[in-house]
C-alpha distance (Angstrom), angle and dihedral (degrees) to the residues before:
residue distance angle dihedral
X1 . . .
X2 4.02 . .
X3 3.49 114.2 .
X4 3.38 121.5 -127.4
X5 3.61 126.7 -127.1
X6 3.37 119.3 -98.9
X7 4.11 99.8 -120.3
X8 3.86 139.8 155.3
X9 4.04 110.0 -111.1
X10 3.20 111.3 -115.5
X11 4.54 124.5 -126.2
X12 3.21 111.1 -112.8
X13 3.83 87.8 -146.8
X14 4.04 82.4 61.3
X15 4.09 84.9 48.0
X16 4.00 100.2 48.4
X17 4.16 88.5 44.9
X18 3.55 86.2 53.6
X19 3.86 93.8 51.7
X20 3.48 94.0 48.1
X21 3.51 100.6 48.9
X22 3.98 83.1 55.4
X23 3.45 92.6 42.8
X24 4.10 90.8 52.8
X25 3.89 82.6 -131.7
X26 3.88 88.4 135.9
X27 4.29 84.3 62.1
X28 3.53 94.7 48.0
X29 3.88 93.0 49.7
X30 3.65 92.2 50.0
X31 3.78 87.6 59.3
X32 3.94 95.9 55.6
X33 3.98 95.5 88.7
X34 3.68 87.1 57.9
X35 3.84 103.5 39.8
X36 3.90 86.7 46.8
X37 4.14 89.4 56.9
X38 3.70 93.3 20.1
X39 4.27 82.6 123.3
X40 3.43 97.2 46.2
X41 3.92 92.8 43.4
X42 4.00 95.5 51.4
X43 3.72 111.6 14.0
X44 3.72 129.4 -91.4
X45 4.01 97.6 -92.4
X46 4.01 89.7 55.7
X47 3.49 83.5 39.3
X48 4.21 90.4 57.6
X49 3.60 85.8 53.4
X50 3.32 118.0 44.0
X51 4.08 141.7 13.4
X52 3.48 137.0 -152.4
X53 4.11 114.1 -111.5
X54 3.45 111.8 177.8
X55 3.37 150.2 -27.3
X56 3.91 124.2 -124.1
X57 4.23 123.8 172.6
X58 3.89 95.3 -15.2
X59 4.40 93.0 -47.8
X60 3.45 119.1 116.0
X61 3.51 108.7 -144.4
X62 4.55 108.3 -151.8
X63 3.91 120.7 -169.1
X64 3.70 100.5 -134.7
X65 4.29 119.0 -161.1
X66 3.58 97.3 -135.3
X67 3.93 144.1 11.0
X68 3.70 87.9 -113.7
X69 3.80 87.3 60.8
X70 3.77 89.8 49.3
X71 3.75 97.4 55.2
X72 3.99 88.4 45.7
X73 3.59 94.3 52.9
X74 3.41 94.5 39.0
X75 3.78 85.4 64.7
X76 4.11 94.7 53.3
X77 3.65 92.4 44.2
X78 3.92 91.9 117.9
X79 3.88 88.9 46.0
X80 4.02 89.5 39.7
X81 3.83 85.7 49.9
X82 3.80 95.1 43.6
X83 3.87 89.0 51.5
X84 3.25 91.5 55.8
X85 3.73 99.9 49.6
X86 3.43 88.1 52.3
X87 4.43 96.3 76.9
X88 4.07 99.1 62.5
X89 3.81 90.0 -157.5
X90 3.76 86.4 66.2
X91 3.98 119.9 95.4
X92 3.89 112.5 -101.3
X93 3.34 115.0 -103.4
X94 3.74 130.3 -173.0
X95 3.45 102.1 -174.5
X96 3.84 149.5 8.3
X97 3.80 133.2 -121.5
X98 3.96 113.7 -172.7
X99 3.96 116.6 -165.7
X100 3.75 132.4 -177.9
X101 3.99 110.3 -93.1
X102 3.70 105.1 -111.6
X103 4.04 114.1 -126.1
X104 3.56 108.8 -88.1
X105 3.89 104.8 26.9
């Protein structure tokens, strides 16, 4: 019969933390606040276009529907940014990265 080697079990608490953090889980949870009161936060027409994703060292990173929506965002991103500061229970971010919304999402 094999023997087995003699090892340390391992937590699963110490197991799940280490999938999340690989599955950038933790990042996408930090976003929920905001994608819950995205609406409320930045109006409902930005809201129809565009929604937050995730946040990664203080930038908000915001799936936009079109590269027209980009540019136009990208000029209220101090206003955006200052609108977001304004709900303390929100993350703090420092800075906004808009993408184009990938088909399907």
């Amino acid at each position: 019969m094999p023997q087995l080697k003699d090892s340390n079990p391992t937590l699963i608490a110490d197991i799940l933390k280490s999938t999340l953090k690989n599955l950038n889980i933790e990042e996408k949870f930090k976003v929920y606040p905001l994608w819950k009161q995205w609406a409320l936060v930045v109006g409902e027409t930005v809201a129809s276009k565009s929604s937050p994703d995730y946040i990664m060292a203080s930038k908000l990173y915001v799936s936009v529907t079109s590269p027209a929506w980009i540019q136009e965002l990208s000029f209220q991103k101090q206003l955006l940014l200052e609108k977001i500061r304004a709900f303390p229970q929100l993350p703090s971010i420092s800075d906004i990265v808009f993408r184009l919304k990938k088909p399907g999402n």
